[in-house]
N, C-alpha and C positions, 0 to 999 in steps of 0.2 A: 530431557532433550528439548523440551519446550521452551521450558527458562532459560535453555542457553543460544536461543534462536535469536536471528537478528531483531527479529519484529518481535522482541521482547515485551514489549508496551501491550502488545494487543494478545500477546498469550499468556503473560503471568499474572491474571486474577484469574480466567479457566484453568490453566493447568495447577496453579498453586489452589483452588476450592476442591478439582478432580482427585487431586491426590489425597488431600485430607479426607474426601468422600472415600474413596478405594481404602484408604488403613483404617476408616471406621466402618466399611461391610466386610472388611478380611476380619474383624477383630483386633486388629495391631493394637499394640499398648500407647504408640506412639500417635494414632488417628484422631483424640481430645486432641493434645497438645495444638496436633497441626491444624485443624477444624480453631480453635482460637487463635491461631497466630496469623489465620487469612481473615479471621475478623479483626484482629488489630491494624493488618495492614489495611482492608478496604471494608474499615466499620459502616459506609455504605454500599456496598457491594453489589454488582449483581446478586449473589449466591447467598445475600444476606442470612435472606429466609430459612434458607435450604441449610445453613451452615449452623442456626442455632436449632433448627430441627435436630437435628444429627446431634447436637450435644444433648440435648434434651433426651433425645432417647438414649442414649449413655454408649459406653466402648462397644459392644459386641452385638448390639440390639437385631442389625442387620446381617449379621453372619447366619444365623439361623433360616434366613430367608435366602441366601443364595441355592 
């Protein structure tokens, strides 16, 4: 819903790092993929940090903790 909003500019690096964070503490198999495809898009990113943390600790790391 985010990405399809007018003020696209100012929502699609939070909503597109949000979601790659949510499919890497559900476990989803898809959570890497999207967590590196928000680092391609803004390999300086706000969520730089946060997005290669999350790879680092690998697919499922965070599911155990919800």
């Amino acid at each position: 819903i985010a990405l399809a909003s007018p003020q696209v500019r100012d929502a699609a690096e939070p909503a597109t790092f949000q979601r790659a964070e949510c499919l890497m503490r559900l476990g989803d198999p898809t959570g890497a993929e999207a967590t590196r495809a928000y680092l391609r898009r803004w390999p300086s990113g706000r969520f730089r940090t946060e997005a290669e943390r999350l790879l680092e600790s690998g697919d499922g790391a965070f599911a155990a903790r919800l």
